[in-house]
MIKOLPA-332402 format. One record per residue (C-alpha): residue in one letter; y, x, z. Coordinates in pm, 1 decimal. Layout:
<rs>
<rest->A | y->Y | x->X | z->Z>
...
</rs>
This chain:
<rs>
<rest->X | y->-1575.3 | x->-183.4 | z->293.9>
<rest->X | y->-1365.6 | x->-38.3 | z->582.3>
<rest->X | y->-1059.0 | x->-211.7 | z->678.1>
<rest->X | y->-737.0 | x->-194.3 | z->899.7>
<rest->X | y->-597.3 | x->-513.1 | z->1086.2>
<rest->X | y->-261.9 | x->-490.1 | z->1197.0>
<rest->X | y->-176.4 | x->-739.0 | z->1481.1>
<rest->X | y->202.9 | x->-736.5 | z->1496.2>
<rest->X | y->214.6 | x->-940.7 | z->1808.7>
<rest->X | y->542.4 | x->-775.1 | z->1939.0>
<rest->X | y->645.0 | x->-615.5 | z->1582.4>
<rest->X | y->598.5 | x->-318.7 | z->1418.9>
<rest->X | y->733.1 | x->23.1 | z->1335.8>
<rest->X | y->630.8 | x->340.3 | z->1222.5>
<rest->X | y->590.7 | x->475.8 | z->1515.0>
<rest->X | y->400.6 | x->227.2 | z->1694.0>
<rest->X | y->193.9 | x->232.8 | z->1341.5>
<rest->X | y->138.8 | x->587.9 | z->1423.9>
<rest->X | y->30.5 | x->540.3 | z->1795.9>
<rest->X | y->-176.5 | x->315.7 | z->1721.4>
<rest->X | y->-416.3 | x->540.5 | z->1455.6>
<rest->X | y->-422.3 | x->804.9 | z->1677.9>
<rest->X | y->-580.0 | x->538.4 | z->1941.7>
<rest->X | y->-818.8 | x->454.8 | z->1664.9>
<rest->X | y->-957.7 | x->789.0 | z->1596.2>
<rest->X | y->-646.6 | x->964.7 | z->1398.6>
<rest->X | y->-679.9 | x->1344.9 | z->1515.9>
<rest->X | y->-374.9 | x->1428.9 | z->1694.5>
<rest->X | y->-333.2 | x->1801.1 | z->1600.6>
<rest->X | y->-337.3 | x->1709.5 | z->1209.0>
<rest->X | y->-27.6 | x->1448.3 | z->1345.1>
<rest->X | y->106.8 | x->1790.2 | z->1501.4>
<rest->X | y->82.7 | x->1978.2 | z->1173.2>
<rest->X | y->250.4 | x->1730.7 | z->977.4>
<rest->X | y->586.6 | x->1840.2 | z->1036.6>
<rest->X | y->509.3 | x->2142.9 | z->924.8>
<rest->X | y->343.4 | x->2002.5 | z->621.8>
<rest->X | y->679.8 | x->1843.4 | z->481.3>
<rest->X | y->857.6 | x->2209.0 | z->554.4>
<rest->X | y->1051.0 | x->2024.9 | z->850.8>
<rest->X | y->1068.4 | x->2322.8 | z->1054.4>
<rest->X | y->1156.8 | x->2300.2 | z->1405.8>
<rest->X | y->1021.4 | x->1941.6 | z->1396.6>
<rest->X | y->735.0 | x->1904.6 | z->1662.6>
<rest->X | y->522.4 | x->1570.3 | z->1804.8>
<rest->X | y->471.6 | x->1446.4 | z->2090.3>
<rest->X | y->163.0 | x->1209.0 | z->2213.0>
<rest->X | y->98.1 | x->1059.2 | z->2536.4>
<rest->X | y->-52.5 | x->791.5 | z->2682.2>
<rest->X | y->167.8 | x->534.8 | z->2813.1>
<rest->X | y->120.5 | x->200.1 | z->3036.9>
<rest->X | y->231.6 | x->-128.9 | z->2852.7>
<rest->X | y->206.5 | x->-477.2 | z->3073.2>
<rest->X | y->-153.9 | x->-279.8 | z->3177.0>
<rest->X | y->-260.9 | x->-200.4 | z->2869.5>
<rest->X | y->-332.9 | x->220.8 | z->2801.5>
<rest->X | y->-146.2 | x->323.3 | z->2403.1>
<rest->X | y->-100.5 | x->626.7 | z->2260.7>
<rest->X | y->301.9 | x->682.4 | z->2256.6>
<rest->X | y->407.9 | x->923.9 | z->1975.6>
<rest->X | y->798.3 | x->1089.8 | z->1938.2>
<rest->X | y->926.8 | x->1325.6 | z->1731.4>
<rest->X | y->1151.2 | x->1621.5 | z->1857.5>
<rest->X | y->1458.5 | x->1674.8 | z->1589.5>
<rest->X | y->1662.7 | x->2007.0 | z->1590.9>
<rest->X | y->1986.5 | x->1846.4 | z->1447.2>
<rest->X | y->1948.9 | x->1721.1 | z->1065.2>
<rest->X | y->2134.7 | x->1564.2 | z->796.8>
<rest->X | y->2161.8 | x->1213.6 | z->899.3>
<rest->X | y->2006.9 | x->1035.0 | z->646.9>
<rest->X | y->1871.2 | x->1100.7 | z->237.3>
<rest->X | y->1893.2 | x->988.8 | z->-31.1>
<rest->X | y->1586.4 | x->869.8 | z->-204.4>
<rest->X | y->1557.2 | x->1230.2 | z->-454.4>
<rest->X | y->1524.7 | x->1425.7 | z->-121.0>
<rest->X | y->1305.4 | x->1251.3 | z->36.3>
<rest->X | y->1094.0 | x->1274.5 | z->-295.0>
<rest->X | y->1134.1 | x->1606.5 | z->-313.1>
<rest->X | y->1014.4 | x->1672.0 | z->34.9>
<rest->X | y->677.5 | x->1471.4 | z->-24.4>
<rest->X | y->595.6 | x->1598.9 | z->-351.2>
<rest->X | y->593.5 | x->1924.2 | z->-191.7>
<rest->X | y->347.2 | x->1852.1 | z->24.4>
<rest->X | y->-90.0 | x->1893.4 | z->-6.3>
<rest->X | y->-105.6 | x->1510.7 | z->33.6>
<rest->X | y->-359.1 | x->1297.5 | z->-201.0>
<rest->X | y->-199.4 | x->1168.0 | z->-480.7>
<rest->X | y->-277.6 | x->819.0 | z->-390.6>
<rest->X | y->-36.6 | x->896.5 | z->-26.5>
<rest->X | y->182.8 | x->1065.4 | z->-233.8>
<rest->X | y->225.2 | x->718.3 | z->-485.3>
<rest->X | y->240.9 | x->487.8 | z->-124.3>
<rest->X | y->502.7 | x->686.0 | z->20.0>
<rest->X | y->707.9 | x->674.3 | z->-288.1>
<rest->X | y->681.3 | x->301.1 | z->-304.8>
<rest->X | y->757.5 | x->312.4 | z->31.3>
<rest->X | y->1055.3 | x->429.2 | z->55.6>
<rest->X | y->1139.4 | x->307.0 | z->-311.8>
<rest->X | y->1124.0 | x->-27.8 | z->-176.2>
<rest->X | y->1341.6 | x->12.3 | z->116.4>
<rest->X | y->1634.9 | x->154.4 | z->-80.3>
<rest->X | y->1549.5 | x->-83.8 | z->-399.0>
<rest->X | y->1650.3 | x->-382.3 | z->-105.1>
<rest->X | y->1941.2 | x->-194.2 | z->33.1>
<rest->X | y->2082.5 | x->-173.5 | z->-285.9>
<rest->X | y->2069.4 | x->-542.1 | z->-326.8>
<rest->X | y->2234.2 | x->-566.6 | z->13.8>
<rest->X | y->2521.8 | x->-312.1 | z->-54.5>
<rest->X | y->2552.4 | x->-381.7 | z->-448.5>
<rest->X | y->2502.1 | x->-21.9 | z->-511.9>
<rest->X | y->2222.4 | x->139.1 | z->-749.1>
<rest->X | y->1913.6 | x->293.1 | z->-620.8>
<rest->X | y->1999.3 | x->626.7 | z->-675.0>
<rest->X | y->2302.7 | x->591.5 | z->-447.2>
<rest->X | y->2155.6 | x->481.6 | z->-181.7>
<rest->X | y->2224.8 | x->688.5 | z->144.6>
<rest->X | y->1919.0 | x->646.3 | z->365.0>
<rest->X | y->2023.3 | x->582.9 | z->671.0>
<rest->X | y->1783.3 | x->512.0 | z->989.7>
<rest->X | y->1489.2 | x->550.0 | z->723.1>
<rest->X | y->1620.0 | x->886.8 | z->605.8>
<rest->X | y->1617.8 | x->1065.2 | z->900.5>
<rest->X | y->1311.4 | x->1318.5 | z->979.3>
<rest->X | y->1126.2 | x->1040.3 | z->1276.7>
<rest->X | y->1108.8 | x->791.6 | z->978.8>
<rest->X | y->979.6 | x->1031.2 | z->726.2>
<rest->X | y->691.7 | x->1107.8 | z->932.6>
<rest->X | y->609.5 | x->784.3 | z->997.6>
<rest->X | y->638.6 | x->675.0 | z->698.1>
<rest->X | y->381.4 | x->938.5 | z->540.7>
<rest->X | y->199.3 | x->1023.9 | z->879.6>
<rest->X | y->90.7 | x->629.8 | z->902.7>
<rest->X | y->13.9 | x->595.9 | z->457.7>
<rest->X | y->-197.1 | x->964.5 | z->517.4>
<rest->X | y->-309.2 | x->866.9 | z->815.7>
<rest->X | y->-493.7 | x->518.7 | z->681.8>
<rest->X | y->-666.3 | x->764.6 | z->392.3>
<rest->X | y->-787.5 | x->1024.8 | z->674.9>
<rest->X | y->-942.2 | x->721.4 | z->818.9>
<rest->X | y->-1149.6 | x->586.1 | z->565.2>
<rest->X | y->-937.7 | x->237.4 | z->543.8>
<rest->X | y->-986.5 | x->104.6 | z->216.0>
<rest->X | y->-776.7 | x->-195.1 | z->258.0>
<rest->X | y->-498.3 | x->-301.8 | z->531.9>
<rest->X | y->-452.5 | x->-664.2 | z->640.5>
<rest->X | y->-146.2 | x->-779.5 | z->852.0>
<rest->X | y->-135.9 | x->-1108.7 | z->1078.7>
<rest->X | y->179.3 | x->-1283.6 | z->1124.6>
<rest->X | y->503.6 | x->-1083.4 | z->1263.2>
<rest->X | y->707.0 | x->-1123.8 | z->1555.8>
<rest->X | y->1070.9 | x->-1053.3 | z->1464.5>
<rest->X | y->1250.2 | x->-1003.2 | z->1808.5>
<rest->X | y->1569.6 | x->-1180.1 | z->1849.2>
<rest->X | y->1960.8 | x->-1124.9 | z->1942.5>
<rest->X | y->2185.1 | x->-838.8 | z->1721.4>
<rest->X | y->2130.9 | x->-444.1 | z->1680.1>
<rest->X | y->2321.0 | x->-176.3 | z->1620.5>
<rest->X | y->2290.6 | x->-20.3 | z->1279.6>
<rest->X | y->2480.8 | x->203.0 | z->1087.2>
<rest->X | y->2711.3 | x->-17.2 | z->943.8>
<rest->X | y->2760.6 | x->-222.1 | z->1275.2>
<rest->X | y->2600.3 | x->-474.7 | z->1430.6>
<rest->X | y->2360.1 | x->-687.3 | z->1261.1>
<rest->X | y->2157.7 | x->-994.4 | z->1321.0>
<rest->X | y->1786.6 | x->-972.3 | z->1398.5>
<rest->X | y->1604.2 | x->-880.3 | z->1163.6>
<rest->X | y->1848.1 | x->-682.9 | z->1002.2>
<rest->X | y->1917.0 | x->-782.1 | z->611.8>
<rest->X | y->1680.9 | x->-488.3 | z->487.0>
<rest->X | y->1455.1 | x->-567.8 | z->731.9>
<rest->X | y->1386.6 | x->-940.8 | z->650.6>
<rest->X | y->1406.3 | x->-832.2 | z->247.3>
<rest->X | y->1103.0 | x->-638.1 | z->297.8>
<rest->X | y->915.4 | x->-896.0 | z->517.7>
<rest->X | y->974.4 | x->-1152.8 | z->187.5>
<rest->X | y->665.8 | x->-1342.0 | z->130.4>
<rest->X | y->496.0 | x->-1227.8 | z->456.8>
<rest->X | y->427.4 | x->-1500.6 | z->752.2>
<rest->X | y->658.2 | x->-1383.0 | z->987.4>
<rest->X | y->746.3 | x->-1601.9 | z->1384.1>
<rest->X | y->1151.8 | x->-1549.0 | z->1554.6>
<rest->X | y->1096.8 | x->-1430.1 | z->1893.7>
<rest->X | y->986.1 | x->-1398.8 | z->2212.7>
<rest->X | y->1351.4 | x->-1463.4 | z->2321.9>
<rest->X | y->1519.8 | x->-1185.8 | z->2510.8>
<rest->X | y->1301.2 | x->-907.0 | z->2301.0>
<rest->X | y->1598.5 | x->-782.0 | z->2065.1>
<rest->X | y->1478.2 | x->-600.5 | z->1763.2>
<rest->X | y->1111.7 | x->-553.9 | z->1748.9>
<rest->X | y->1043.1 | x->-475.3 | z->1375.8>
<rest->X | y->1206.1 | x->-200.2 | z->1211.3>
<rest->X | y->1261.1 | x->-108.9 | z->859.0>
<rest->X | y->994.8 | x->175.1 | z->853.5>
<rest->X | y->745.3 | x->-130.4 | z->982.2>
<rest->X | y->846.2 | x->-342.2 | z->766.0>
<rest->X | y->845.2 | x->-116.2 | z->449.1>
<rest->X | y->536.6 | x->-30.3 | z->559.7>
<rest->X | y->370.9 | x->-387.5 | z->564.9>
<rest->X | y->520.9 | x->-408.9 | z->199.4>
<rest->X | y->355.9 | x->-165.3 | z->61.0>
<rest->X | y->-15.5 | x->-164.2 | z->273.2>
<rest->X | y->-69.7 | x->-497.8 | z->309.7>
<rest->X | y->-306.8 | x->-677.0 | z->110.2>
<rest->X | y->-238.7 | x->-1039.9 | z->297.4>
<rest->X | y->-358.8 | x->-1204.0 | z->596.3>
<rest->X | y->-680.3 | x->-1065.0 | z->800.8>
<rest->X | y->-1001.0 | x->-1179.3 | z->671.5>
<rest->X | y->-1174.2 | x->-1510.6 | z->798.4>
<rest->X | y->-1526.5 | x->-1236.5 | z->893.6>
<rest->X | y->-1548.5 | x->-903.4 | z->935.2>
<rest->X | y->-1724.9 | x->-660.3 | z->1232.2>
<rest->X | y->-1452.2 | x->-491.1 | z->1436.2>
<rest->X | y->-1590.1 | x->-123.5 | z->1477.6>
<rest->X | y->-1274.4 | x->18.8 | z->1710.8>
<rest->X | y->-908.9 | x->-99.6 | z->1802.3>
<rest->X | y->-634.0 | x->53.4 | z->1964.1>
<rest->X | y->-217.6 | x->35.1 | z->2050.1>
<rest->X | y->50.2 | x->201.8 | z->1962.6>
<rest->X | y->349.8 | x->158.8 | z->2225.5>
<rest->X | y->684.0 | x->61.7 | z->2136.2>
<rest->X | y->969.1 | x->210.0 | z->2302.2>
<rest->X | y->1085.4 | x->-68.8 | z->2530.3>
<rest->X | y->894.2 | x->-238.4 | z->2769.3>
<rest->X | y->864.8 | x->-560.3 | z->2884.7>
<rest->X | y->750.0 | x->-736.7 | z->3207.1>
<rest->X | y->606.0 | x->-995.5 | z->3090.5>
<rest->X | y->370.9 | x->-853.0 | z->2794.1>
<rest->X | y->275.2 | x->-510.5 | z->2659.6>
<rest->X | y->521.8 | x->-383.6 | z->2350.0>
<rest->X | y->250.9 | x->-233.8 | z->2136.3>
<rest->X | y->121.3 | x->-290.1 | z->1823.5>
<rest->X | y->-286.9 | x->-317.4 | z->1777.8>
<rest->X | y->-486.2 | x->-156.8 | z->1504.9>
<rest->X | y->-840.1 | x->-306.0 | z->1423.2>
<rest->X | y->-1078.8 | x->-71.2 | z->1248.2>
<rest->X | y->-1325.5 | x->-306.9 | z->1124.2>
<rest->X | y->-1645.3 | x->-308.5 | z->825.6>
<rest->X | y->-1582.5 | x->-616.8 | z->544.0>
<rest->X | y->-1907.8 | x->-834.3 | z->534.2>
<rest->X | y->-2044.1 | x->-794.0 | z->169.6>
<rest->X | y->-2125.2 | x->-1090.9 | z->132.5>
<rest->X | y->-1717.4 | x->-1211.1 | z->170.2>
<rest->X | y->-1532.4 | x->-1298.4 | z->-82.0>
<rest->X | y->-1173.7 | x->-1189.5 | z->-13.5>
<rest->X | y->-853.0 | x->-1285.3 | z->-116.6>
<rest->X | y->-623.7 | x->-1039.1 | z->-215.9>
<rest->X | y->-179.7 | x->-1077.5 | z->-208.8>
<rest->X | y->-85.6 | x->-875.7 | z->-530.6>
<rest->X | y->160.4 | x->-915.0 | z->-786.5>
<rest->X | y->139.1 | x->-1000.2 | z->-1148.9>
<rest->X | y->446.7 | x->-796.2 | z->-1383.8>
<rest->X | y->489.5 | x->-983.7 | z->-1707.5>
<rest->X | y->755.1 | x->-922.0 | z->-2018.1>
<rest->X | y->752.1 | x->-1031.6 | z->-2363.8>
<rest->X | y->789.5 | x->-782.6 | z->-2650.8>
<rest->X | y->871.8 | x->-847.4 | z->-3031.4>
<rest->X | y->996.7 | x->-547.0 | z->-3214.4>
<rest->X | y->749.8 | x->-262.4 | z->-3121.7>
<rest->X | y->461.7 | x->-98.4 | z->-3283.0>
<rest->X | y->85.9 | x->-236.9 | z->-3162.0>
<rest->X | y->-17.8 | x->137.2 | z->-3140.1>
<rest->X | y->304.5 | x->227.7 | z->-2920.3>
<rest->X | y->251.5 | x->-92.8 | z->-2716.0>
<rest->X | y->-111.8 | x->-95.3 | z->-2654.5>
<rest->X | y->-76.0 | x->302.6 | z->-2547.1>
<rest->X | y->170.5 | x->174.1 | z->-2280.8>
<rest->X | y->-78.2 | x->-90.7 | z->-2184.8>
<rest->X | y->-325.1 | x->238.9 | z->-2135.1>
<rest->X | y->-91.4 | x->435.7 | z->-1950.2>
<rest->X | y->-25.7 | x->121.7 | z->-1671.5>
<rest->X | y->-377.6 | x->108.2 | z->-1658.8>
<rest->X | y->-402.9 | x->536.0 | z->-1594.9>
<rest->X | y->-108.9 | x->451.7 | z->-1338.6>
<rest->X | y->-292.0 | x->224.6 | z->-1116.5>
<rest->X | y->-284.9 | x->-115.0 | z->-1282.2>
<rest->X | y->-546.8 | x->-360.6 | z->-1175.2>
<rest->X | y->-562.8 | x->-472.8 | z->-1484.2>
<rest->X | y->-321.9 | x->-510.8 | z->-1808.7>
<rest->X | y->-375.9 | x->-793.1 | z->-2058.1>
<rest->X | y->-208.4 | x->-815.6 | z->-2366.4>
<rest->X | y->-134.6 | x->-1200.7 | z->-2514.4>
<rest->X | y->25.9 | x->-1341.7 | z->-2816.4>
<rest->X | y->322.2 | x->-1522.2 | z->-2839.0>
<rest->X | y->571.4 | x->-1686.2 | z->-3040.6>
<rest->X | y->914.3 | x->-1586.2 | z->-2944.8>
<rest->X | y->1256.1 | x->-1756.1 | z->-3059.8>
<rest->X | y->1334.3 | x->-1819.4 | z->-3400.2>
<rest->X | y->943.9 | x->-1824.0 | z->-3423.1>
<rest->X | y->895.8 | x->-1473.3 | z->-3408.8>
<rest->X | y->546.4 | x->-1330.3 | z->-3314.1>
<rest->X | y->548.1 | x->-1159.7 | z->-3013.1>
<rest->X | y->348.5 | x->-1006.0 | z->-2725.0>
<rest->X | y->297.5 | x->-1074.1 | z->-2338.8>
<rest->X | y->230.3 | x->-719.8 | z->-2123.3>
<rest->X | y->81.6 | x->-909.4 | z->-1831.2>
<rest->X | y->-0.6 | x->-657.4 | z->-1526.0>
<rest->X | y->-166.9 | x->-654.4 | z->-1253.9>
<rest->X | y->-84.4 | x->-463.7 | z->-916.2>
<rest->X | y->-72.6 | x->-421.1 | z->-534.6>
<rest->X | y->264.7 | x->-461.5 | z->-366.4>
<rest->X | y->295.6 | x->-68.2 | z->-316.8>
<rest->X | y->247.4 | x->-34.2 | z->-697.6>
<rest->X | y->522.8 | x->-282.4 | z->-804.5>
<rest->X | y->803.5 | x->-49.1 | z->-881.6>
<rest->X | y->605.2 | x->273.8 | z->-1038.4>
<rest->X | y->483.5 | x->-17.6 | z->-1309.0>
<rest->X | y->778.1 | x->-182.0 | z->-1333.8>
<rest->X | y->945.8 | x->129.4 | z->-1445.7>
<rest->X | y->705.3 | x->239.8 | z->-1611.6>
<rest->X | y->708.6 | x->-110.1 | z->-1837.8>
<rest->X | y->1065.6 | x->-56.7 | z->-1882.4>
<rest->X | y->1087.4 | x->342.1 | z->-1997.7>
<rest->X | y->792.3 | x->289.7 | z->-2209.6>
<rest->X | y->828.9 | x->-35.3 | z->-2383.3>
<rest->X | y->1142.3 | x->-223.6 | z->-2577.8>
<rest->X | y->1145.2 | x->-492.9 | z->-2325.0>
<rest->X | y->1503.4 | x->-534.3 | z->-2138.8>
<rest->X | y->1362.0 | x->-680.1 | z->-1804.3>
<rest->X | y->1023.2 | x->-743.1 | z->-1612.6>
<rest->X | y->965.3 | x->-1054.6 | z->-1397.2>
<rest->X | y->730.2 | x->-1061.2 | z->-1161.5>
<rest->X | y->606.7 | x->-1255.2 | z->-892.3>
<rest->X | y->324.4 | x->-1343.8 | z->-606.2>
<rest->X | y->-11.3 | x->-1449.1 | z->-697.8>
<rest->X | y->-345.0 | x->-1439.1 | z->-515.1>
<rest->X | y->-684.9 | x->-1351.1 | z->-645.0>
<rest->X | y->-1027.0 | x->-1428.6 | z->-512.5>
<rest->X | y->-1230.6 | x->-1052.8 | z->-539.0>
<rest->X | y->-1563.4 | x->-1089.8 | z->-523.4>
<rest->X | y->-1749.0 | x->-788.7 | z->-322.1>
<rest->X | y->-1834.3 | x->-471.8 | z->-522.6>
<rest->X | y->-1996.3 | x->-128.7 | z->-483.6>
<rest->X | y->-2035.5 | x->165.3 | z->-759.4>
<rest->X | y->-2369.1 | x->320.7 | z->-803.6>
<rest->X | y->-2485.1 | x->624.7 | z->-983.0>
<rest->X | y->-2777.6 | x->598.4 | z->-1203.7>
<rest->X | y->-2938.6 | x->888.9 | z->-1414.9>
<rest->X | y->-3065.4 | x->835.4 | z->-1744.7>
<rest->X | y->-3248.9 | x->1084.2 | z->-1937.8>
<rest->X | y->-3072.2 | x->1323.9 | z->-1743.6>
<rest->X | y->-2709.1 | x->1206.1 | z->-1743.8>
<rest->X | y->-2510.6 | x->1026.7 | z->-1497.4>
<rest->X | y->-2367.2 | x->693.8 | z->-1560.7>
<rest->X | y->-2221.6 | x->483.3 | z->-1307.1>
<rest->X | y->-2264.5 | x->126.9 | z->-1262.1>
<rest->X | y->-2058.6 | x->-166.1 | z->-1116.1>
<rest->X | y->-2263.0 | x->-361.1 | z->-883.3>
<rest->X | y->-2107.2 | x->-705.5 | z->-788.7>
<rest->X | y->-2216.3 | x->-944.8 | z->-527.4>
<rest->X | y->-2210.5 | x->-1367.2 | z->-661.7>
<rest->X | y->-2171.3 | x->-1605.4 | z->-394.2>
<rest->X | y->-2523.9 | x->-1712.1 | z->-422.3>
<rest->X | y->-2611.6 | x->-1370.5 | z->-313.9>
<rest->X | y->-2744.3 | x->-1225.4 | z->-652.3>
<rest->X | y->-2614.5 | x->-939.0 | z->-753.1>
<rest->X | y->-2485.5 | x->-876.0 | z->-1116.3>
<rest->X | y->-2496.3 | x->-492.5 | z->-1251.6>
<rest->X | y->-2278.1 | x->-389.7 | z->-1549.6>
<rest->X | y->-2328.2 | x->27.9 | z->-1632.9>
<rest->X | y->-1960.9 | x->181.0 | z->-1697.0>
<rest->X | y->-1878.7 | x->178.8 | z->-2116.0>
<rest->X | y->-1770.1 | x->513.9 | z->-2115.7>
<rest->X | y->-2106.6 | x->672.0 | z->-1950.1>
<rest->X | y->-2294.8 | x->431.6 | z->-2171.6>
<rest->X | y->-2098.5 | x->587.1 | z->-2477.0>
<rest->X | y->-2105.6 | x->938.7 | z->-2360.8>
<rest->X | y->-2501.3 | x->950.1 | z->-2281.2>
<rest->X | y->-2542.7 | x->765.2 | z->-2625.8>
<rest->X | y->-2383.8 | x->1039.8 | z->-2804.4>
<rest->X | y->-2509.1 | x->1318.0 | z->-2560.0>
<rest->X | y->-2874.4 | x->1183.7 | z->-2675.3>
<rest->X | y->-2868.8 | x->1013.9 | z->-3037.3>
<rest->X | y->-3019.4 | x->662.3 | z->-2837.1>
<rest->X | y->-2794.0 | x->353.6 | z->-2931.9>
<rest->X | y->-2542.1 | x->215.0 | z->-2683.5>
<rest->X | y->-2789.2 | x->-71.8 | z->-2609.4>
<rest->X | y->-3105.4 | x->141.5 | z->-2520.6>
<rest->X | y->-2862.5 | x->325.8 | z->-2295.3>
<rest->X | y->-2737.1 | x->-37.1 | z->-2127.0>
<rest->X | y->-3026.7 | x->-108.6 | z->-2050.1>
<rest->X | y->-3177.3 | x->197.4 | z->-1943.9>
<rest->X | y->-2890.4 | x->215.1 | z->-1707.5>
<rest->X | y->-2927.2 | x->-135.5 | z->-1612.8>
<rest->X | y->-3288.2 | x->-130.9 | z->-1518.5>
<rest->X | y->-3260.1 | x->214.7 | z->-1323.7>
<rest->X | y->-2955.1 | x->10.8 | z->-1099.1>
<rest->X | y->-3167.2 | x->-252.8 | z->-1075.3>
<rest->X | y->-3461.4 | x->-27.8 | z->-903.7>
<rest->X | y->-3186.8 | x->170.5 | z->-655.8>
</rs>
């Protein structure tokens, strides 16, 4: 498995996150087209490579013809849905910038769809925003991993005045992330891009073994005399024999007045969505009324696609949710072909090192009825020819 490791060690930002990826192999004139991608005309990058404290980074800015200042969250939909990028991207950036105007809702008691988009809005942290989600898929990453996060110190200047470091939105996003105050004298050092960004790509702290395979910086703005202001990207491979513990989130409400049918086809539709996994569980409710738990599944950057989608599609009147861990053991899909047909098969690595092979149901089914042989004969068919590759 291919992984990212972001080293925050002087914060983060989009467009250190940038910088950084184009140090590690991102190609620079896809970074160039990307204004052009969003229909941002007039828009164009810039890339050098800049000196921090000694070390080389790739420095990346965006040249803005003058813009609206700010969106809200519909037009800055409607600009990425526009664009060729994978659906998966498309889902990240969403969440993205979902989150970020979900928390400054909180913060100015507004709803989501009022939201004005300030700093985040403009066209610089638009790009980063999808550049650095796209730019992760062009790379191969399967999975990003974040250390802990230097927050800066003093006040900054925002668009409603000045604010503490980190600013309210800022430290909203960073909830449930290991975070440090500091170095003293460094003012802000993590933005809201960064920290939206963490939200919604990290899957928890870097693992204890992996095999670094290329790292680079992305430069900050300001510089410092004492250390370099850049943020470090490791491209490294996951050992297969690791187990690794993953930071998602587990979306529960209980239901007692809806059709099964109705309910178990939104159970399908979270699981179509993304869902690592839905589980339905009876209950008894008040009154003693039977009932049923929708327990789901999901990464951070899915969180508030589900969540909706639990709330347009079933009778409950609110989701809770909250942070649990899960041990993952290592897995690879293989194809097999039996009698012809392809069926693929899950191949997962025990601790002992044995491997344990379970063929897909649906192939299984499929080939059965493709070639009149019952669903076990096909299992095992499958099974054996995994076995053998």
């Amino acid at each position: 498995m291919r992984i990212a490791i972001l080293d925050p060690f002087s914060g983060i930002s989009g467009d250190m996150t940038l910088g950084a990826l184009l140090d590690v192999g991102l190609d620079e004139q896809w970074l160039k087209a990307l204004p052009r991608e969003l229909g941002l005309d007039g828009v164009s990058a810039v890339v050098r490579d800049v000196i921090r404290s000694g070390i080389k980074c790739k420095k990346v800015d965006f040249e803005i013809p003058p813009q609206p200042h700010g969106r809200h969250l519909s037009g800055i939909r409607k600009l990425v849905g526009q664009s060729s990028a994978p659906e998966s991207v498309r889902h990240r950036a969403d969440a993205t910038f979902t989150a970020i105007a979900t928390v400054e809702g909180e913060i100015h008691g507004v709803s989501v769809e009022k939201v004005h988009l300030h700093e985040v809005g403009a066209v610089d942290a638009i790009l980063d925003v999808v550049g650095s989600i796209w730019g992760f898929d062009l790379l191969g990453i399967d999975r990003v991993y974040c250390g802990p996060i230097s927050l800066g110190d003093g006040t900054v200047k925002a668009a409603h005045g000045v604010l503490p470091v980190p600013a309210p939105a800022t430290l909203k996003l960073l909830e449930g992330h290991p975070v440090r105050p500091g170095p003293e004298g460094s003012g802000e050092l993590v933005t809201p891009t960064g920290a939206a960004l963490v939200r919604t790509l990290s899957a928890g702290a870097p693992p204890a073994e992996y095999t670094p395979i290329r790292s680079g910086f992305g430069a900050g703005t300001k510089e410092f005399a004492d250390r370099p202001n850049a943020l470090r990207i490791t491209v490294a491979e996951l050992h297969a024999s690791t187990n690794t513990a993953e930071r998602l989130l587990e979306l529960v409400c209980d239901i007692d007045d809806m059709s099964p049918e109705y309910l178990a086809a939104a159970a399908d539709h979270a699981r179509e969505e993304g869902a690592l996994d839905v589980t339905l569980v009876p209950v008894t409710m008040k009154r003693g009324r039977p009932g049923t738990r929708i327990e789901v599944l999901c990464t951070p950057a899915d969180r508030q696609r589900l969540e909706s989608l639990l709330l347009l599609e079933t009778s409950t009147i609110g989701v809770r949710w909250r942070e649990v861990e899960r041990t993952a053991l290592p897995r690879e899909t293989h194809e097999v072909s039996v009698m012809g047909h392809t069926i693929a098969a899950k191949v997962v690595r025990l601790p002992n090192g044995q491997e344990r092979i379970k063929p897909e149901f649906a192939d299984v089914r499929r080939v059965a009825l493709a070639t009149g042989r019952s669903l076990q004969d096909i299992f095992r068919l499958a099974s054996a020819e995994a076995e053998r590759s």
